[in-house]
NUDREN-866110 format. One record per residue (C-alpha): residue in three letters; residue number from 0; x, y, z. Coordinates in steps of 0.001 Angstrom, whole numbers, padded with zeros to 6 digits. Example, Ala and Ser with C-alpha at 12.3 -4.5 7.8 and 13.67 -1.06 7.14 Angstrom:
2
[r ALA; 0; [012300; -004500; 007800]] [r SER; 1; [013670; -001060; 007140]] 
***
This chain:
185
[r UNK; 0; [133950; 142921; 080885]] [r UNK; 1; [130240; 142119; 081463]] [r UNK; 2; [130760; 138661; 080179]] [r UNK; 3; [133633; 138058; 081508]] [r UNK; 4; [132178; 138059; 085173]] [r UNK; 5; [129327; 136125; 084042]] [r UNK; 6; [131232; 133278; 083417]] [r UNK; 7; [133398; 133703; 086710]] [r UNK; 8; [130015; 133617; 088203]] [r UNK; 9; [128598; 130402; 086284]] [r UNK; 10; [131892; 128723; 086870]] [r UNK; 11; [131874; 129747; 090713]] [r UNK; 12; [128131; 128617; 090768]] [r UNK; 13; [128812; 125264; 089074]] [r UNK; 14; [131449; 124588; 090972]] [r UNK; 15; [129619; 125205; 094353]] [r UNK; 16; [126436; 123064; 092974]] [r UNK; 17; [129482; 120182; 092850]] [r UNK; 18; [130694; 120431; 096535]] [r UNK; 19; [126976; 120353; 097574]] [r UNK; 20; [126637; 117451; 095152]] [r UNK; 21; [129530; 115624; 096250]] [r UNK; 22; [128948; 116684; 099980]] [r UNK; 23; [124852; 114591; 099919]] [r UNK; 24; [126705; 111792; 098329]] [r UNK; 25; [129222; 110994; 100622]] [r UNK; 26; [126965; 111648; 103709]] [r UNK; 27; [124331; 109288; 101878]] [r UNK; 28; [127476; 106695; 101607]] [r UNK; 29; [128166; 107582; 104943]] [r UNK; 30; [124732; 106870; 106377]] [r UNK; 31; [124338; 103726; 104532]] [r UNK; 32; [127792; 102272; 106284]] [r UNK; 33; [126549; 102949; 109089]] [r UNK; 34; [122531; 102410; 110094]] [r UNK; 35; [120765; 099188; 110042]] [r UNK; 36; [117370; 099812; 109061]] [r UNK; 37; [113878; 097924; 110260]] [r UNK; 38; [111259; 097099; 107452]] [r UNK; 39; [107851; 095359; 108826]] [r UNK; 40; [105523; 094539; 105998]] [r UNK; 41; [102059; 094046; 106389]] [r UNK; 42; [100002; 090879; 105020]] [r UNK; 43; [097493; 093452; 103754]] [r UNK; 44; [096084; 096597; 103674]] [r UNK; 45; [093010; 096002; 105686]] [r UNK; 46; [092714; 097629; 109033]] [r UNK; 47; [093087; 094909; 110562]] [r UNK; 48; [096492; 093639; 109014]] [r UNK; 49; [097943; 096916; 109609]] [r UNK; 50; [097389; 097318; 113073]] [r UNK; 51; [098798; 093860; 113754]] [r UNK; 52; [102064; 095305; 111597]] [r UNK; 53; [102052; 097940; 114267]] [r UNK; 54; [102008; 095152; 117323]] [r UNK; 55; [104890; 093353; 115663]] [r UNK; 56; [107092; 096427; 115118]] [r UNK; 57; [106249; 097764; 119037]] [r UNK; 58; [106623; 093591; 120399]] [r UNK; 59; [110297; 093361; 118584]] [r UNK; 60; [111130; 096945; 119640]] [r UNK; 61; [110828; 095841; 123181]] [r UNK; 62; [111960; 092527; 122756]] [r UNK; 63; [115463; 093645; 121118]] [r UNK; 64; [116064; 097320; 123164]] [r UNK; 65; [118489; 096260; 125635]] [r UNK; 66; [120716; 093771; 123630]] [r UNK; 67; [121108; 096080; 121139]] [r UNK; 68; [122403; 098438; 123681]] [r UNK; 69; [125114; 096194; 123502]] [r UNK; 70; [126456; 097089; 120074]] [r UNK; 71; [129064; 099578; 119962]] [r UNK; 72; [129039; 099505; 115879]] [r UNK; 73; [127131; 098610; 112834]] [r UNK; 74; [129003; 095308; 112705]] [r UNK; 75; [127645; 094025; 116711]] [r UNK; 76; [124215; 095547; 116077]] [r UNK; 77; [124003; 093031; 113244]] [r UNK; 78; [125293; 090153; 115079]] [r UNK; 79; [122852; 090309; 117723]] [r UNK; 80; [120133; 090711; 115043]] [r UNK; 81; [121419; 087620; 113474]] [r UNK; 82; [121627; 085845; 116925]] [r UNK; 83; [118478; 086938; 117818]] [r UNK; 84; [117011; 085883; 114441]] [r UNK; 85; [114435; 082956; 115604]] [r UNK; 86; [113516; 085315; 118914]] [r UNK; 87; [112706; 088313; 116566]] [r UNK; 88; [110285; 085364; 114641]] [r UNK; 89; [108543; 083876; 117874]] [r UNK; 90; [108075; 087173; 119226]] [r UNK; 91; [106065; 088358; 116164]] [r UNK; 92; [104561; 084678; 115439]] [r UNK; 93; [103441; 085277; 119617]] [r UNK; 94; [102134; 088674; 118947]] [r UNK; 95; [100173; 088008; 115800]] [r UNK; 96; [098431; 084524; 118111]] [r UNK; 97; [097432; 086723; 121119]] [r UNK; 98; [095646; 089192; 118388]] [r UNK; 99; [094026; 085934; 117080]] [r UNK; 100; [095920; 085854; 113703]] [r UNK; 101; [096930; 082974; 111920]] [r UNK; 102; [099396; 084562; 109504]] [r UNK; 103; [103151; 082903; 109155]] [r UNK; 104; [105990; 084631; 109518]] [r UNK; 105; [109617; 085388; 107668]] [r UNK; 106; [112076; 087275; 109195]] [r UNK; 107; [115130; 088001; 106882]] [r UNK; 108; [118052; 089924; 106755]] [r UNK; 109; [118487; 092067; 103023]] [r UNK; 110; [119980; 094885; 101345]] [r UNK; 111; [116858; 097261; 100222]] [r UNK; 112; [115708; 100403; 098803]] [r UNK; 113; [114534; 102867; 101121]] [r UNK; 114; [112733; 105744; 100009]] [r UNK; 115; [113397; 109352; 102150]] [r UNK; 116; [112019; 108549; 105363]] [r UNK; 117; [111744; 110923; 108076]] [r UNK; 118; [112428; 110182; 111547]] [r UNK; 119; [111489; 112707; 114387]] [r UNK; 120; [114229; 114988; 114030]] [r UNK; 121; [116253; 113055; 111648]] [r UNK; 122; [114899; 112750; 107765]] [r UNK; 123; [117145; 109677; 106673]] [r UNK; 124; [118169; 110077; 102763]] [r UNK; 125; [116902; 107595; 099768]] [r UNK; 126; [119021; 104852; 099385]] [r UNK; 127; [119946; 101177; 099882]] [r UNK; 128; [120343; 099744; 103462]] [r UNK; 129; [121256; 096474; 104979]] [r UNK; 130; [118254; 096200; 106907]] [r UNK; 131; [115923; 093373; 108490]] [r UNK; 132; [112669; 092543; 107390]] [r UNK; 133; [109753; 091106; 109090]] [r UNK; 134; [107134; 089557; 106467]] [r UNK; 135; [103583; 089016; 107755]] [r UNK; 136; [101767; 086609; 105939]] [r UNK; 137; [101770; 087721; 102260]] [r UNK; 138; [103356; 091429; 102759]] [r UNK; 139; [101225; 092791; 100501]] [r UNK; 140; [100324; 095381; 102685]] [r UNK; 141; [101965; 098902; 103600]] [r UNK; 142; [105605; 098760; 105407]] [r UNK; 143; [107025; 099898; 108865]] [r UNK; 144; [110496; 101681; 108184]] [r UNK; 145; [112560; 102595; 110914]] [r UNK; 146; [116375; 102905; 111886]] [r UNK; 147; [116894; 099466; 114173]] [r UNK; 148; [120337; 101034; 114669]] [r UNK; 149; [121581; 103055; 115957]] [r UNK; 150; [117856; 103210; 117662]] [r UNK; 151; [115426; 105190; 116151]] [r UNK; 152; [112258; 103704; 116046]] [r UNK; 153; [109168; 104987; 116892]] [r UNK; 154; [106995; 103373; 118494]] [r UNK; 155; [103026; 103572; 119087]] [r UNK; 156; [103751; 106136; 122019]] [r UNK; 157; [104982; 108270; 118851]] [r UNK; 158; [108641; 109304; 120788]] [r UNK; 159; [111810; 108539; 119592]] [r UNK; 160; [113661; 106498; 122571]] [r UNK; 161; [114731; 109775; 124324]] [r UNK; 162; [115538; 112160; 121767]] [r UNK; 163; [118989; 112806; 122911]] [r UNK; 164; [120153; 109102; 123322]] [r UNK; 165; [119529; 108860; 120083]] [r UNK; 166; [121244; 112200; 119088]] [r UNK; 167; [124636; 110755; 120712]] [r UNK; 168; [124233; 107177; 119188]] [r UNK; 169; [123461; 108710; 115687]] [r UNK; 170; [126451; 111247; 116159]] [r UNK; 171; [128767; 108450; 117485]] [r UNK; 172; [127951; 106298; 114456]] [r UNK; 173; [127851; 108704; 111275]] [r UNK; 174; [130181; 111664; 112870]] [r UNK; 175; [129264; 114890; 113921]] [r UNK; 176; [128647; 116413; 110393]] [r UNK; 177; [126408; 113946; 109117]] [r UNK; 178; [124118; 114105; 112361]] [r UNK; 179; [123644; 117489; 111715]] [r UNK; 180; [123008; 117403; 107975]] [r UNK; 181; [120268; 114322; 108903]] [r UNK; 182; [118169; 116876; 111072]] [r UNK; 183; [115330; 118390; 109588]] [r UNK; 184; [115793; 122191; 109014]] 
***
């Protein structure tokens, strides 16, 4: 009899580790569909380089906050990104002059790995995202992840545009059950 309710319970457990299985991988699918994700590489790792990384990421933050209020869905946000393509450039070619650096610029649009990345109250799951990428100079240096959209970027003021903007945008994009499995515990 003893044995006989250890293997209800194994079964019962292995199922359960399934649905939980199952459950992250359709939320990671889920997420994916959904987010467009910012990637700003540095030229190098000097001090230098990476503070410039960090004027680039705050200059195109600004520079792309209210048309990308616009988009409704993952498919707008990435037309204006597209249509905004050579802005997003001159805007971090601008940035880089004013700071006295020399360094070209490439901004592209990919499909990328992105390692676990937390995000104020959000930690975003490992995985590949269409995202856009900003490469200063060489990008050799340490990268600048963050969700372009729906908005979750911080910036050097270290807030997420109002935390609960940002709730409703995520929630609108990736459902209500997703949001709440993205927030940190």
């Amino acid at each position: 009899m003893k044995r006989k309710k250890w293997i209800v319970f194994l079964m019962f457990f292995f199922i359960l580790l399934e649905i939980l299985y199952v459950g992250q991988m359709a939320m990671k699918k889920n997420v994916e569909g959904h987010v467009i994700r910012f990637h700003v590489k540095a030229n190098s790792d000097s001090t230098v380089d990476q503070n410039h990384k960090l004027e680039v990421r705050d200059a195109i933050v600004t520079l792309l906050k209210n048309e990308m209020k616009h988009a409704e869905n993952k498919k707008e946000a990435m037309i204006i990104l597209q249509k905004n393509q050579k802005k997003i450039q001159k805007t971090a070619i601008c940035t880089l002059r004013k700071l006295g650096d020399s360094n070209k610029v490439q901004v592209e649009f990919t499909r990328e790995l992105f390692p676990q990345k937390d995000y104020g109250s959000y930690v975003f799951p490992k995985g590949k995202y269409d995202a856009i990428r900003v490469n200063i100079g060489k990008a050799k240096g340490h990268n600048f992840w963050c969700v372009m959209f729906p908005e979750l970027c911080i910036t050097k003021k270290g807030k997420i545009t109002t935390e609960e903007e940002a709730r409703k945008e995520l929630r609108n994009q990736v459902g209500k059950l997703t949001e709440w499995m993205l927030r940190k515990k």
